[in-house]
Backbone bond lengths (Angstrom), bond angles and torsions (degrees), N, CA, C in turn:
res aa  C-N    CA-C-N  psi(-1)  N-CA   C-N-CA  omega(-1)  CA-C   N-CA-C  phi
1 X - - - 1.462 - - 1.526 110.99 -
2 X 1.265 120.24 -25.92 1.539 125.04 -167.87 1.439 106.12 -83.89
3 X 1.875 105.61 -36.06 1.561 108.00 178.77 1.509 109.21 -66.76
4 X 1.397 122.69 -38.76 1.192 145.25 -178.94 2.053 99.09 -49.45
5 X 1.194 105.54 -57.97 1.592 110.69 -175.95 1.074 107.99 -55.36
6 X 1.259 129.58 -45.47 1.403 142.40 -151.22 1.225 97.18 -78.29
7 X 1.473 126.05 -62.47 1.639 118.55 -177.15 1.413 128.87 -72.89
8 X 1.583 99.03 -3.07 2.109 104.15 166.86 0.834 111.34 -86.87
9 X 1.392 98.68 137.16 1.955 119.86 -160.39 1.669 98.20 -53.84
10 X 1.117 113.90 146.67 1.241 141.24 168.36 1.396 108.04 -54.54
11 X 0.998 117.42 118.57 1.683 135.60 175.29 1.724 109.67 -59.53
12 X 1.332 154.97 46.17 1.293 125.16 -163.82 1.988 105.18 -105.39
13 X 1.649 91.95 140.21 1.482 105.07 174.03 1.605 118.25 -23.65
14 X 1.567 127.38 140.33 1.599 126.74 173.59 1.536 103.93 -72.27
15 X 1.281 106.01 118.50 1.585 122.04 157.40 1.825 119.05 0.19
16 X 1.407 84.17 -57.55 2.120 94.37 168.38 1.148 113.72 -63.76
17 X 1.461 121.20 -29.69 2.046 108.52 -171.54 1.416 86.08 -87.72
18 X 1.475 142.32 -52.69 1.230 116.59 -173.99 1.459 134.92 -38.19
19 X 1.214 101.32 -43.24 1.885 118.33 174.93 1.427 117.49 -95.97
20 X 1.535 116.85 4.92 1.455 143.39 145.00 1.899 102.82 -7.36
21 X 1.441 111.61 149.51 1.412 108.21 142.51 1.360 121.55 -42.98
22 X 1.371 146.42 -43.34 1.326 150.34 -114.23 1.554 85.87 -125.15
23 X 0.999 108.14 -21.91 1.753 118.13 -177.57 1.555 122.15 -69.12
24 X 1.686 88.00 -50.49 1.398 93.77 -161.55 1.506 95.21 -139.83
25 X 1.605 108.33 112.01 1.509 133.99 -174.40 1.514 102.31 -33.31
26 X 1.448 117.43 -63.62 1.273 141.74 -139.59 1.606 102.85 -96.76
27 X 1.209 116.36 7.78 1.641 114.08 176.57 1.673 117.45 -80.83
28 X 1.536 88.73 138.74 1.631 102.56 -172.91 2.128 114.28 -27.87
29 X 1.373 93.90 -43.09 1.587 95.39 164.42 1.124 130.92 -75.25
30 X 1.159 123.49 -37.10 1.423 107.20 172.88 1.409 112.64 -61.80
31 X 1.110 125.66 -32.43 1.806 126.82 170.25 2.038 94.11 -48.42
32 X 1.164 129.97 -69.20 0.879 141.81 171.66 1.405 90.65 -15.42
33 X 1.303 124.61 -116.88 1.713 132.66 151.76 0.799 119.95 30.97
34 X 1.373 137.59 -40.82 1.335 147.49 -177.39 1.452 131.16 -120.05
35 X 1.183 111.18 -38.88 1.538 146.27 -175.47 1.434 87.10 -27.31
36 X 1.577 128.52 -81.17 1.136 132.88 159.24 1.441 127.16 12.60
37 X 1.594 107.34 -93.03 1.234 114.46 -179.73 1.890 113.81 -59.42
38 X 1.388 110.05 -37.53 1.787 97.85 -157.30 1.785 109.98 -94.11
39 X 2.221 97.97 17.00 1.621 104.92 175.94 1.525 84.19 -103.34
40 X 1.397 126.96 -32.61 1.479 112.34 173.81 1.535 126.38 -50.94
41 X 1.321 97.89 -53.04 1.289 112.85 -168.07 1.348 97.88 -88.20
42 X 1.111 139.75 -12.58 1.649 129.05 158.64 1.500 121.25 -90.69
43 X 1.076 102.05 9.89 1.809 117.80 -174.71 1.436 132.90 46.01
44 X 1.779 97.31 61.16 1.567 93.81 -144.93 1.741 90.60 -120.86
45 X 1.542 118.59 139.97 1.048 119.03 -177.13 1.488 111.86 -61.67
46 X 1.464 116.85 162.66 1.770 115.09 -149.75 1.725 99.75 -93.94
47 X 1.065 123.66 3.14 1.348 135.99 -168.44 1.445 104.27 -104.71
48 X 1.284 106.30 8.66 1.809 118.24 174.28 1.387 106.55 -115.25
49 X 1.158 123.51 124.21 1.483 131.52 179.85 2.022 112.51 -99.02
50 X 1.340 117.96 148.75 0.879 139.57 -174.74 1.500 125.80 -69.92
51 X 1.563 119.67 70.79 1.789 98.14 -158.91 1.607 103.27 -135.53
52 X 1.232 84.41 39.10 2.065 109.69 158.32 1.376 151.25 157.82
53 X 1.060 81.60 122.71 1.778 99.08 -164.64 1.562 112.71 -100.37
54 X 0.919 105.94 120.44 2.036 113.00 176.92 2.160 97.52 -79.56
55 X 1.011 84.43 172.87 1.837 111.83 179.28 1.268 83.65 -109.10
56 X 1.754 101.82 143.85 1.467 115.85 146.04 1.464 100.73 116.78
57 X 1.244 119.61 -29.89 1.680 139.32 -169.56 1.567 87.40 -25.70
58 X 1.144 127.70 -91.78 1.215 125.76 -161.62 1.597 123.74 -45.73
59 X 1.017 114.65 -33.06 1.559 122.48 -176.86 1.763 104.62 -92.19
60 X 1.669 118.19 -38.87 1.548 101.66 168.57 1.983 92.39 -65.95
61 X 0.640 149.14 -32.14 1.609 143.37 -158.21 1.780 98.45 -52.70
62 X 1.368 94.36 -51.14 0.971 108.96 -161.53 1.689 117.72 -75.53
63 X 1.222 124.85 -46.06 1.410 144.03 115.64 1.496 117.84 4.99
64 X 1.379 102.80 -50.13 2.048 93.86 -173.26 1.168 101.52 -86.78
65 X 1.653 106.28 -41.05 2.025 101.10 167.61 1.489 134.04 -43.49
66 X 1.158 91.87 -37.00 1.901 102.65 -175.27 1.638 95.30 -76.60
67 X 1.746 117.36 -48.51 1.107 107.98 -163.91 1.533 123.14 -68.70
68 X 1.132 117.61 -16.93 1.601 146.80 151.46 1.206 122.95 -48.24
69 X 0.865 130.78 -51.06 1.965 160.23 165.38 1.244 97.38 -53.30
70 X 1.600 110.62 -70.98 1.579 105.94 -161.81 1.703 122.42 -86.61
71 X 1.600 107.50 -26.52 1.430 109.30 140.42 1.029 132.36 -35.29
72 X 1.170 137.58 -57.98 1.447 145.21 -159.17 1.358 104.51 -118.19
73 X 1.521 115.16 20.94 1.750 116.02 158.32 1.509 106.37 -103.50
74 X 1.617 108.82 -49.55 1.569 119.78 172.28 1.535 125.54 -49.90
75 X 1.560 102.30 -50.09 1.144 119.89 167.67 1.506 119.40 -38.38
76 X 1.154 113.90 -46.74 1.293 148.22 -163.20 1.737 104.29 -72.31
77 X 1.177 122.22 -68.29 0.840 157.06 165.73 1.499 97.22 -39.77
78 X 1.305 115.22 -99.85 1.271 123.52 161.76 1.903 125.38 2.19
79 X 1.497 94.02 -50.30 1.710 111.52 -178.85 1.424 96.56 -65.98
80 X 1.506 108.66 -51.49 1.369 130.93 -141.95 1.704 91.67 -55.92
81 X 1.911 125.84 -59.83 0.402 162.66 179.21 1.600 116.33 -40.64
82 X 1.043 114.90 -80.19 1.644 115.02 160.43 1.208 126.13 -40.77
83 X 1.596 107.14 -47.72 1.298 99.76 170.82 1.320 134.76 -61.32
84 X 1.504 118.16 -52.07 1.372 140.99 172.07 1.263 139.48 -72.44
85 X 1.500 107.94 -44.36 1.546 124.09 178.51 1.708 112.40 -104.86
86 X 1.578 111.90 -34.46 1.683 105.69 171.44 1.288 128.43 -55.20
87 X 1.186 121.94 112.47 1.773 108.87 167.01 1.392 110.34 -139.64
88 X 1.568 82.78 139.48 1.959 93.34 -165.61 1.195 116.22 -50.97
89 X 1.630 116.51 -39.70 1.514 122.60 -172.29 2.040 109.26 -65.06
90 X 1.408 118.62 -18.79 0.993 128.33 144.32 1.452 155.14 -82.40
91 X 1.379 94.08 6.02 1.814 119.51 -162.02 1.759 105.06 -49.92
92 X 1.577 109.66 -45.83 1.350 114.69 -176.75 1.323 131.88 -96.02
93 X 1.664 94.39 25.82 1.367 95.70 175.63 1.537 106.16 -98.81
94 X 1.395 138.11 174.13 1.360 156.86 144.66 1.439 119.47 -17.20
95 X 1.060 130.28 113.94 1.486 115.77 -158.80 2.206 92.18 -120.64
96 X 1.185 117.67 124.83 1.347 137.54 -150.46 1.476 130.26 -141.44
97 X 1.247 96.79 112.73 1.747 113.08 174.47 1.519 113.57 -74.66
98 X 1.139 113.84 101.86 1.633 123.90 -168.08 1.386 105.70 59.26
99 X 1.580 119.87 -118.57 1.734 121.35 -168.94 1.137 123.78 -108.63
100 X 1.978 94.92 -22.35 1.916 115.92 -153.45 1.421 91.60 -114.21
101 X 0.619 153.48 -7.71 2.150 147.25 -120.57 1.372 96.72 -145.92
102 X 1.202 139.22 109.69 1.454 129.77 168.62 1.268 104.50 -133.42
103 X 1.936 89.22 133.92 1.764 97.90 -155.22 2.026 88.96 -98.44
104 X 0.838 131.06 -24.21 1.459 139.26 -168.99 1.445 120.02 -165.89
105 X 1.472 98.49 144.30 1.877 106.53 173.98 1.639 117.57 -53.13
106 X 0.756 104.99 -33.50 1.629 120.74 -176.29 1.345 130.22 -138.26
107 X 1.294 101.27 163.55 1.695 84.32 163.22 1.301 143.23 -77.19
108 X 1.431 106.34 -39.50 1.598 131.68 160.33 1.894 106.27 -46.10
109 X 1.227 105.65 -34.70 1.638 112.99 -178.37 1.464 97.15 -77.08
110 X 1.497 149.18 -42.69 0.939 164.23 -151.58 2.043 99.79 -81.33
111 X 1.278 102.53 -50.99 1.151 107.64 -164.23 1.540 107.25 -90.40
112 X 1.010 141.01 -18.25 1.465 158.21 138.59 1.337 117.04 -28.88
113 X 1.761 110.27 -63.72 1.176 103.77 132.46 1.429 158.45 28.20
114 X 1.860 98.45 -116.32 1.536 116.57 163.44 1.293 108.93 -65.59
115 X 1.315 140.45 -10.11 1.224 138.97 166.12 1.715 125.73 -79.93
116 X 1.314 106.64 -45.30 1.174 108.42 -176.19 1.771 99.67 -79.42
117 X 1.820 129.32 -31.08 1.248 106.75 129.05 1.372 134.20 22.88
118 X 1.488 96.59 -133.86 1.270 120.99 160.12 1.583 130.84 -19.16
119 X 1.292 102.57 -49.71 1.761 124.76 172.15 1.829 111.20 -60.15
120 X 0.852 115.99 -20.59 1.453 145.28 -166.32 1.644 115.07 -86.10
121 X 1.071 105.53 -74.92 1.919 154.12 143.63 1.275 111.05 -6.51
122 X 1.600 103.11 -74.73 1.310 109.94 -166.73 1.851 105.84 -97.80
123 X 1.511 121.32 -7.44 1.016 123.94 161.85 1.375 116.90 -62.49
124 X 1.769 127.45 -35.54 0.999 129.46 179.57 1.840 122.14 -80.11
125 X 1.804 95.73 -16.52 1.159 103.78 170.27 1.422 134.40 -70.31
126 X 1.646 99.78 -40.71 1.277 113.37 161.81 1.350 120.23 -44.37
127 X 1.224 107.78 -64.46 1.751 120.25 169.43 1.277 110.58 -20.70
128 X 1.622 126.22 -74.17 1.031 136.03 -161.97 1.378 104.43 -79.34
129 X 1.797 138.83 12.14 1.098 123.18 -142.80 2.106 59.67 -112.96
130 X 0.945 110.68 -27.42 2.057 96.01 -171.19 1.741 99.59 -92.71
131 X 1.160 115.86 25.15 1.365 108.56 172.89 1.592 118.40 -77.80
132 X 1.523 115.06 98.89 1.918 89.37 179.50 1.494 107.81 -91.14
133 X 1.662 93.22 142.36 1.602 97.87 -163.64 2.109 74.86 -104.09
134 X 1.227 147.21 -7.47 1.185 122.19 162.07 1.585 101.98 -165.39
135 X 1.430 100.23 147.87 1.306 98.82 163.73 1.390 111.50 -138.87
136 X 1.714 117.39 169.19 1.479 112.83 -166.97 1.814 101.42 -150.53
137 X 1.046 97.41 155.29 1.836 103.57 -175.45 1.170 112.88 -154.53
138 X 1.603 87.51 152.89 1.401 98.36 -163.62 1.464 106.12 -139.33
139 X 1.572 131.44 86.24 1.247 146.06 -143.09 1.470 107.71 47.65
140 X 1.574 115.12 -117.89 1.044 104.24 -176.84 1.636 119.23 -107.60
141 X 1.133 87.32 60.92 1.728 99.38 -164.35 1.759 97.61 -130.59
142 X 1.411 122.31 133.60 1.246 115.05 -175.17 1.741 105.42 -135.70
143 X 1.262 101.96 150.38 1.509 96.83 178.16 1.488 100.32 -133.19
144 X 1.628 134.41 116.72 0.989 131.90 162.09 1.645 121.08 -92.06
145 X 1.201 124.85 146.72 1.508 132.98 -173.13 1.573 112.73 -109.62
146 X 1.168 121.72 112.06 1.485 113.46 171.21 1.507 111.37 -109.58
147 X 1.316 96.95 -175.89 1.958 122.85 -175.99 2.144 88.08 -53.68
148 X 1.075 118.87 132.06 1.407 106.39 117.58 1.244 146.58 -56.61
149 X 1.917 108.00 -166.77 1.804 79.13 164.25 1.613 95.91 -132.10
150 X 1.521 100.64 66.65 1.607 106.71 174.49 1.962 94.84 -150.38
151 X 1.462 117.85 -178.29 1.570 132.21 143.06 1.348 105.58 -42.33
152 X 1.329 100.45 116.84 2.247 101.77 159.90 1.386 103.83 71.24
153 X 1.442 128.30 -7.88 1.479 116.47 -159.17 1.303 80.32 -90.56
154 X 1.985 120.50 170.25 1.731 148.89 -152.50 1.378 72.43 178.44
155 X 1.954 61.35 137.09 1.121 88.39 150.26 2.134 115.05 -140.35
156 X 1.093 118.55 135.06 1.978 130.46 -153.87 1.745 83.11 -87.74
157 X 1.413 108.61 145.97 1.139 115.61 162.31 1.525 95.45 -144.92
158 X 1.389 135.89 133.57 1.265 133.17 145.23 1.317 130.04 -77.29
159 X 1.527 104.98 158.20 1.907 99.40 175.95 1.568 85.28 -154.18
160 X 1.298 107.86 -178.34 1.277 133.83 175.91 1.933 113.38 -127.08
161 X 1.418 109.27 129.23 1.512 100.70 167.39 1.673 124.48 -54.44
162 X 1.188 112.51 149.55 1.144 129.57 -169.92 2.270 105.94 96.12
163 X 1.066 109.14 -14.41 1.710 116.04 -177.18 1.066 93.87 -89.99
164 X 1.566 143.98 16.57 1.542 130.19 173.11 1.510 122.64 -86.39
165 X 0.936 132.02 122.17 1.642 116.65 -168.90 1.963 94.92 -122.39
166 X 1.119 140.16 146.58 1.081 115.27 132.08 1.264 124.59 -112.21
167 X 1.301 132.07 151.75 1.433 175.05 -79.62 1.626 104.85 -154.78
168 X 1.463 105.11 154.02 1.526 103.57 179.96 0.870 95.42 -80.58
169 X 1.812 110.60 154.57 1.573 117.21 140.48 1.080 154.65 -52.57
170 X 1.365 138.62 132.09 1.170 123.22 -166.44 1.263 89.07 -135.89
171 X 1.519 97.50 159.38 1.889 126.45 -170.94 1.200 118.97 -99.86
172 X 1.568 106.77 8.56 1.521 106.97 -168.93 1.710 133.72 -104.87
173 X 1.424 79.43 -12.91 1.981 115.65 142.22 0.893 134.79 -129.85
174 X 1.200 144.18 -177.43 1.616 150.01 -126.48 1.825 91.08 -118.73
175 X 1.818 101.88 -28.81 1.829 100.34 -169.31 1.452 102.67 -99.87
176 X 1.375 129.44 13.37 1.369 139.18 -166.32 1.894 101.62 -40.04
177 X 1.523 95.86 -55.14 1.059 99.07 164.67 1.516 161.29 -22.94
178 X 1.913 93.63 -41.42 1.430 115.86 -151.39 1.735 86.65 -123.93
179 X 1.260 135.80 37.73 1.080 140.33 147.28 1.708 137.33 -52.80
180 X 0.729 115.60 140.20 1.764 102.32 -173.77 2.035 83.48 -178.23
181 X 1.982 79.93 155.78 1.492 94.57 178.78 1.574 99.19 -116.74
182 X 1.145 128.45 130.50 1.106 125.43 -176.66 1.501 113.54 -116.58
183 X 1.552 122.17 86.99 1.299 110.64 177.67 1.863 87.38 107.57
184 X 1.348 100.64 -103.90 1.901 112.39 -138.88 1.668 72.13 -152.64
185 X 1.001 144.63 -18.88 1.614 132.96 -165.42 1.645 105.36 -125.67
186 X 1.539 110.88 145.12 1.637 96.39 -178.14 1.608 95.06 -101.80
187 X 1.459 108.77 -171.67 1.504 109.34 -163.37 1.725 87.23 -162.47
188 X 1.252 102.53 165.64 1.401 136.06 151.52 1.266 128.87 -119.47
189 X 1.463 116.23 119.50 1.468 122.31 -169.89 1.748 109.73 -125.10
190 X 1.361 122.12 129.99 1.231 94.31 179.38 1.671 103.98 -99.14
191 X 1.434 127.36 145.76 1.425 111.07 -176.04 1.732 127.65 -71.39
192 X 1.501 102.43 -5.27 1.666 120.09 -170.62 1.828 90.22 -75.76
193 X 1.073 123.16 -24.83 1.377 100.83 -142.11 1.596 90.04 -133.48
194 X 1.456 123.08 61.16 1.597 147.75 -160.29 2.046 89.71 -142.75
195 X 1.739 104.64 137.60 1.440 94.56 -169.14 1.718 115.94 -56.80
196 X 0.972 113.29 -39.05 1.418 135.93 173.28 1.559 117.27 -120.16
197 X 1.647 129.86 167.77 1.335 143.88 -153.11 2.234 77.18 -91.59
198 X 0.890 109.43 -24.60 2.000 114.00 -163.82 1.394 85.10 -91.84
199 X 1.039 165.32 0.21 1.259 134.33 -172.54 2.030 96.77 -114.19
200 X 1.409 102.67 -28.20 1.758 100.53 170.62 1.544 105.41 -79.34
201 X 1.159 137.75 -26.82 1.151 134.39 166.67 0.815 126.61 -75.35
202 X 1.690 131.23 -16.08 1.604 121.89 171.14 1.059 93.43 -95.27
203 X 1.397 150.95 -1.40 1.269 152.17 -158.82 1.503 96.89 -78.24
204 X 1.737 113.27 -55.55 1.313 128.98 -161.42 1.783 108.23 -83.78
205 X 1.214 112.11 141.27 1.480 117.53 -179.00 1.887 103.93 -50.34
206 X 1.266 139.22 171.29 0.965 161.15 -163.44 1.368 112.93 -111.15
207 X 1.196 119.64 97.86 2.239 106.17 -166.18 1.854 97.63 -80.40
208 X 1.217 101.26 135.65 1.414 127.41 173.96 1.288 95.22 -60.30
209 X 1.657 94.61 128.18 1.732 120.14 -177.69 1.696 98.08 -74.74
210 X 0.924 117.45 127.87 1.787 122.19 166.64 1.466 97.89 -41.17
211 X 1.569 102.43 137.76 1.622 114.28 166.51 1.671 114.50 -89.07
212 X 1.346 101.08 128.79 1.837 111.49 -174.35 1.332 85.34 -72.12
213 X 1.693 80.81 155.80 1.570 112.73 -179.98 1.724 90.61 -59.75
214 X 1.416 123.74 154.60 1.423 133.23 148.14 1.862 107.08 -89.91
């Protein structure tokens, strides 16, 4: 029976289910698929079509919440701290969670700290504050959607084609690349994840063909 298995032709998937919707995240239908629900739930008039979606939506979502939370707990803290509990004539002493627990050499070390914290925090917030997790258009009318700075919260920015610029690169993130100013606001777009290869390209202005000599 085993020799028998071995010599029946090999079963492999038809060419079409591989390149299937189910295949490939980013196909013009699956936008279809969805389009629906994330113009509802983004409150977007129905005469706007769906032609980009970023990765990650759910996990940066989740990400701006914490980073929100813990910003503005440290922060907090931080104030709380300088104001109330810092004193210079004590700066170099041991700074201590009950008797056993020592959070820093000092105080000045302590507060450096909650600062560089925070400094940290809200640098990464910014970042994510030009992340578009979708955008949608409607001729030449565009509406991009970013992170709030809560759960579920967006935030709508409009632009118009021809307001697309992109932006230098920079090396100092991974999307340095995927920069663009859209309008009056900058953004991050990645180009993989646009419904089609035509919708990032009409997106971008058109570079003027050199004029022949006459």
């Amino acid at each position: 029976m085993n020799l028998i298995r071995l010599l029946s032709p090999i079963k492999r998937p038809p060419i079409c289910k591989i390149f299937s919707v189910n295949y490939v995240s980013q196909h013009p239908l699956k936008f279809l698929e969805t389009q629906d629900r994330w113009r509802q739930k983004d409150n977007i008039p129905r005469q706007y079509d769906l032609i980009y979606k970023a990765p990650m939506g759910k996990w940066l979502n989740l990400a701006t919440a914490y980073l929100t939370v813990s910003t503005t707990t440290i922060g907090c803290l931080g104030a709380y701290y300088g104001a109330f509990v810092f004193n210079v004539a004590e700066m170099n002493n041991v700074v201590t969670i009950g008797d056993d627990i020592v959070i820093a050499d000092s105080g000045l070390e302590c507060l450096t700290y909650l600062g560089a914290f925070v400094m940290f925090h809200a640098a990464v917030k910014v970042l994510l504050a030009k992340y578009v997790v979708r955008l949608y258009q409607d001729g030449d009318n565009y509406i991009a959607v970013y992170l709030g700075h809560w759960y579920n919260v967006i935030q709508k920015h409009k632009f118009k084609h021809g307001e697309v610029k992109k932006l230098k690169p920079t090396y100092v993130v991974s999307w340095g690349k995927s920069r663009y100013s859209l309008g009056n606001k900058h953004a991050i777009l990645l180009e993989d994840y646009f419904k089609t290869p035509e919708y990032f390209n009409n997106l971008l202005p058109k570079e003027k063909e050199p004029e022949e000599n006459k």
